[in-house]
C-alpha positions in Angstrom: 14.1 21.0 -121.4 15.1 20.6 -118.0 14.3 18.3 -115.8 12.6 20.1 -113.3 10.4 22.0 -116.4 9.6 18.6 -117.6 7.3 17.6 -114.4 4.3 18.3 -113.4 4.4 21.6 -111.0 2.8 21.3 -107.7 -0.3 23.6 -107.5 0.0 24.9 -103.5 -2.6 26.8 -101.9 -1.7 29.0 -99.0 -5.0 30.0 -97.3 -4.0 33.1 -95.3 -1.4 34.2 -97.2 -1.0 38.0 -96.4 -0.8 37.2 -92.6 2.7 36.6 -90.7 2.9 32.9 -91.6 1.1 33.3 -94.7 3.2 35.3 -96.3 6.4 33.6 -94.4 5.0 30.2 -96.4 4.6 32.4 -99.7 8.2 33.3 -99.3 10.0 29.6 -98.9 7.6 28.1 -101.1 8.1 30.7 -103.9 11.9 30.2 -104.2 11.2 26.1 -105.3 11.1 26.3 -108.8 8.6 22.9 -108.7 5.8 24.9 -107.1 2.8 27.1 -108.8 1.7 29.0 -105.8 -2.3 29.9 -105.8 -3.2 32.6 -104.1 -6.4 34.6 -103.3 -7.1 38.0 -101.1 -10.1 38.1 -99.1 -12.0 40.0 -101.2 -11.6 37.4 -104.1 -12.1 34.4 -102.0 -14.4 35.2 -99.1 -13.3 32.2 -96.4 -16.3 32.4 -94.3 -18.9 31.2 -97.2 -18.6 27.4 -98.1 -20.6 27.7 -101.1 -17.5 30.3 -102.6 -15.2 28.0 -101.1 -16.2 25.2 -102.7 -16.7 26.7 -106.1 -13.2 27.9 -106.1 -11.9 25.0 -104.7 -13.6 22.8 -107.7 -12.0 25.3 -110.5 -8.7 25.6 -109.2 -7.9 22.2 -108.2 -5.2 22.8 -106.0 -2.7 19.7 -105.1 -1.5 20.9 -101.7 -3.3 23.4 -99.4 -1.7 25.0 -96.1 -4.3 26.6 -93.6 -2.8 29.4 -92.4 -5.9 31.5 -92.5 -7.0 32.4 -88.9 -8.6 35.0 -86.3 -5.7 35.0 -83.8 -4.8 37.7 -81.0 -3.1 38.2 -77.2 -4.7 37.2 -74.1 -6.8 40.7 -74.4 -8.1 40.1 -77.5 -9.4 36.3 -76.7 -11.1 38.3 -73.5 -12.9 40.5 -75.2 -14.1 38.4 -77.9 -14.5 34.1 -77.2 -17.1 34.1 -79.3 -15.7 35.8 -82.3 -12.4 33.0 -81.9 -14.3 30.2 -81.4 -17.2 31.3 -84.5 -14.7 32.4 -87.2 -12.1 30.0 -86.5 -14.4 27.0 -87.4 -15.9 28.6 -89.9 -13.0 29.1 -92.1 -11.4 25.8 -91.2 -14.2 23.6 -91.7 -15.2 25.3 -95.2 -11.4 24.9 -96.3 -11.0 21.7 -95.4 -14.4 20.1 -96.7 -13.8 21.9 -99.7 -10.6 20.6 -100.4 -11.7 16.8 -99.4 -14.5 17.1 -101.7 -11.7 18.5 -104.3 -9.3 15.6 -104.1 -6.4 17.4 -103.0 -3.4 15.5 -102.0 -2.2 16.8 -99.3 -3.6 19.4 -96.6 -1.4 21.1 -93.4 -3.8 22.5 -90.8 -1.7 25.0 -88.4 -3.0 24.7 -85.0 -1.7 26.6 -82.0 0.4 25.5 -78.7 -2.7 26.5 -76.8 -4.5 23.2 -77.8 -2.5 21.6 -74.2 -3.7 21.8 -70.5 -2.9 24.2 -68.7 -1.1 22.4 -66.8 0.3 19.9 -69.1 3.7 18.6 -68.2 7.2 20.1 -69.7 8.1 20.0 -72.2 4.6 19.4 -73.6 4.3 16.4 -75.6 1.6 15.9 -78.6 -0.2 13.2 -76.4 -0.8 15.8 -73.7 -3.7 16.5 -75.7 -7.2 16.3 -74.1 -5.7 15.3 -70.6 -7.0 18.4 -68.3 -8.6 21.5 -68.3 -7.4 24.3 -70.9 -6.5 28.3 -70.0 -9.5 29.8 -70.0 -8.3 32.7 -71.0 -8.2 31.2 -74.6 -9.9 28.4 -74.4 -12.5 29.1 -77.4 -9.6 29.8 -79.2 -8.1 26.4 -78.4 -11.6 24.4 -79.0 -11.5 25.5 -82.5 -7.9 24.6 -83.2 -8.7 21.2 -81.3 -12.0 20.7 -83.2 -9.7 21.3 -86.6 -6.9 18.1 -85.6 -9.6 16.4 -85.4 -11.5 16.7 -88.0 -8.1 16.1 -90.4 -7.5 13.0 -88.4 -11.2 11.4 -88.9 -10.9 12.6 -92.6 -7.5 10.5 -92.5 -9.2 7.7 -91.1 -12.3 7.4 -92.8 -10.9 9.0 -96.3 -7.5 7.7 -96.4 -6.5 11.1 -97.4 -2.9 13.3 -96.0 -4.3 16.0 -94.0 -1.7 16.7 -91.7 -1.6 18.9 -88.4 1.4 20.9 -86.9 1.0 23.1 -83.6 3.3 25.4 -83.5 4.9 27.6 -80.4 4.2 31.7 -79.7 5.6 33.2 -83.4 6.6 36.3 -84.1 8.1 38.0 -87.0 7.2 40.7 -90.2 3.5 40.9 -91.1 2.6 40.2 -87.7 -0.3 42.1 -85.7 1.0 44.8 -83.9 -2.7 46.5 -82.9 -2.3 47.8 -79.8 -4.8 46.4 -77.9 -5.6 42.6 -79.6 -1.4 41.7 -80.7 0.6 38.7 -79.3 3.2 39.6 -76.8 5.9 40.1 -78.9 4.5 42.6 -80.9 2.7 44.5 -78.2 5.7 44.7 -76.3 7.9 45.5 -79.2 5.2 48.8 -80.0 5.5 49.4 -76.4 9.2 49.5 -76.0 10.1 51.4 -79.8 7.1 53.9 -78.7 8.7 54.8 -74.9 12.4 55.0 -76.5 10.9 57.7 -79.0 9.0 59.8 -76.6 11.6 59.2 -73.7 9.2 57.7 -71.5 10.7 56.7 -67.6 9.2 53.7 -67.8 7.5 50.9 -69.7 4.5 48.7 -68.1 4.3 45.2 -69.2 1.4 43.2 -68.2 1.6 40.4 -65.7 4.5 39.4 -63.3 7.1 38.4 -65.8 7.6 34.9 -64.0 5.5 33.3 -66.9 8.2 31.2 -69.6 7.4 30.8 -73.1 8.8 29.4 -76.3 9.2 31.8 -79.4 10.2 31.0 -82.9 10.6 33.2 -86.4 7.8 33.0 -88.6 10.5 32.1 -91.1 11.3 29.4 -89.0 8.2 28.1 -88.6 7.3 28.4 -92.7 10.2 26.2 -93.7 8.9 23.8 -90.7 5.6 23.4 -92.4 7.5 22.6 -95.6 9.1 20.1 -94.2 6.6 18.5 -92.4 4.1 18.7 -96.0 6.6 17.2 -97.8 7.4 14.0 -95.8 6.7 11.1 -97.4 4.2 8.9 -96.2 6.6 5.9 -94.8 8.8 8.7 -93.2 5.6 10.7 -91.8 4.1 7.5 -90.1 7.3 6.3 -88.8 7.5 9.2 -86.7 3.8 9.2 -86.0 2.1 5.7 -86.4 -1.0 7.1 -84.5 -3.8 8.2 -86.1 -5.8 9.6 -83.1 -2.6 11.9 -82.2 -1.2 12.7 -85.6 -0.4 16.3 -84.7 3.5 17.4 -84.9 4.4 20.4 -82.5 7.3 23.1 -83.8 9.2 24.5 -81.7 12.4 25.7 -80.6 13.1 23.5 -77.0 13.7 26.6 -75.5 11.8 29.1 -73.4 12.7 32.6 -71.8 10.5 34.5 -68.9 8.4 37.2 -69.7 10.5 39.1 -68.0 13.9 38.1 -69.5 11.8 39.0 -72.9 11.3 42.2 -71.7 14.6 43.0 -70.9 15.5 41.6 -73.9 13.7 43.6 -76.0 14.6 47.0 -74.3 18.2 45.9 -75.4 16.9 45.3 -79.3 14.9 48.5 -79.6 17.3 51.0 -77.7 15.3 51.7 -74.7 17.5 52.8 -71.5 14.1 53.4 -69.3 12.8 51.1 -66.1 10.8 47.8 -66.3 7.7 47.6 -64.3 4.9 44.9 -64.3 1.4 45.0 -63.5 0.6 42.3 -61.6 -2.9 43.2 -61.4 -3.1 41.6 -64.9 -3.4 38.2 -65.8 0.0 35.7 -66.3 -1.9 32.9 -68.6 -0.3 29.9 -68.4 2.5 29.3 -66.2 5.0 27.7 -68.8 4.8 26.6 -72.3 7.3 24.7 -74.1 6.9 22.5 -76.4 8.5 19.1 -76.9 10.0 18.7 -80.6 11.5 15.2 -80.2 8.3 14.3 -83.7 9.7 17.0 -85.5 14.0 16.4 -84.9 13.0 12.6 -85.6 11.6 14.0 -89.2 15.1 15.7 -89.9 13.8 19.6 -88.9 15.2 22.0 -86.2 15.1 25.8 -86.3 18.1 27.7 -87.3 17.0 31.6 -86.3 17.8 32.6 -82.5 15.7 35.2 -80.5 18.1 38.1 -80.6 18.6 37.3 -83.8 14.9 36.8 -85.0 13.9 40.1 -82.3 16.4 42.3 -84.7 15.5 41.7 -87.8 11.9 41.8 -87.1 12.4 45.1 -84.8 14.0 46.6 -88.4 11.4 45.0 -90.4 8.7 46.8 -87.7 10.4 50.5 -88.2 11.0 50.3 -92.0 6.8 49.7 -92.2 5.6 52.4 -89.7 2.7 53.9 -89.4 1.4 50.7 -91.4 1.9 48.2 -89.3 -0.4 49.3 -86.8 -3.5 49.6 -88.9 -3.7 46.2 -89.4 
């Protein structure tokens, strides 16, 4: 017997798994052969009751638990609907988490978002930029409930002595993401956009805004083996890097940052389209710049490996291969 067969396997929960970082986890941590993956569709483990949550989480007994399970959506979508972010996102995160305290699990990875920082936060943003100045209000719900999820792993780390460990991670992209036309990220909205006005020959595609906005973008593949890494630091390596336990969140990211309009044009180049760029600049920009500062995460040993061109072309395949799909869901 070898020895990998003769340890113990690592139970891992993924908590979101059919979502684009869900199933990006599923994928990197299926291929290590120490891992027993655990996994659970919505209509087997409904997130938004605590009493299921618990129950399952005291049967199963899962060693490791990544949250990946979230409402999430554009500027548009966090419009339309601050009180549906704000509601569901600390539902599910505080019935996972409580659950799996009162479960003994080892260790926990909470996935934040970039849009925890000010507004106006200095760049590149660092992790103690947190709770400095006034969020973007166009997601700010959003953000209290990723905030209100740091720190309730931090006070659990404090008062338990437990590993619950926090990343934030940049605008992602990548297969499985949402692609609804009206509440998706702007990757995938603008990827739709584009593939639909190079079918039907359109003159000219619309993108919201006035392209002068930068942001940061990294492959959900990217950001999966991130979250591996980070998980899997030992405790002497983990608190090296962060020896803070108020501001124990770890930010993944690329160190890099295009304007919306570079994006766009971009884009037109991945998908094919030979039309005109316009922006309407009667709607909202959102922050001015994003970009997060990865000096934590190098100083643990990680940095991405897929480029945007790169990352744009394989999901723009991935996008076609699952049409009409993709948009439904």
């Amino acid at each position: 017997m070898s020895e990998v067969a003769q340890r113990r396997r690592t139970k891992v929960f993924v908590a979101g798994h059919q979502g684009m970082v869900g199933s990006a986890l599923v994928k990197v941590l299926g291929m290590m052969p120490d891992v027993d993956l655990c996994l659970r569709d919505r209509q087997d483990l409904d997130l938004f009751d605590p009493d299921a949550v618990a129950d399952w989480f005291q049967r199963e007994r899962p060693d490791q638990v990544y949250l990946a399970a979230a409402k999430v959506g554009g500027i548009s979508a966090n419009s339309r609907f601050p009180a549906d972010f704000i509601f569901e996102n600390l539902s599910i995160q505080n019935n996972v988490i409580y659950a799996a305290l009162k479960s003994d699990v080892k260790k926990l990875l909470f996935l934040g978002s970039s849009c925890i920082y000010p507004r106006m936060a200095q760049q590149p943003i660092k992790e103690e930029s947190l709770l400095t100045g006034a969020l973007e209000s166009t997601n700010e719900p959003y953000a209290i409930a990723k905030i209100a999820g740091i720190k309730l792993c931090e006070s659990l780390n404090r008062q338990y002595r437990v590993e619950f460990r926090s990343v934030m991670p940049t605008n992602l992209y990548g297969p499985n993401d949402n692609y609804h036309p009206q509440n998706s990220h702007v990757i995938p909205a603008m990827m739709s956009r584009f593939h639909d006005a190079k079918v039907h020959n359109h003159k000219e595609v619309v993108v919201w805004g006035s392209g002068k906005p930068k942001r940061e973008f990294m492959h959900c593949d990217d950001m999966a083996a991130a979250c591996v890494h980070v998980m899997n630091a030992s405790e002497v390596e983990f608190r090296k890097v962060v020896p803070d336990l108020m501001c124990s969140h770890i930010n993944i990211g690329t160190n890099r940052d295009v304007s919306i309009r570079e994006l766009a044009e971009i884009m037109a180049k991945v998908t094919g389209y030979k039309g005109a760029i316009s922006f309407d600049t009667s709607k909202p920009d959102g922050t001015p710049r994003k970009l997060l500062s990865v000096e934590r995460l190098s100083q643990l040993g990680w940095r991405h490996s897929i480029g945007l061109v790169e990352g744009l072309t394989h999901t723009y395949t991935w996008f076609q291969e699952n049409l009409p799909n993709v948009r439904n869901r």
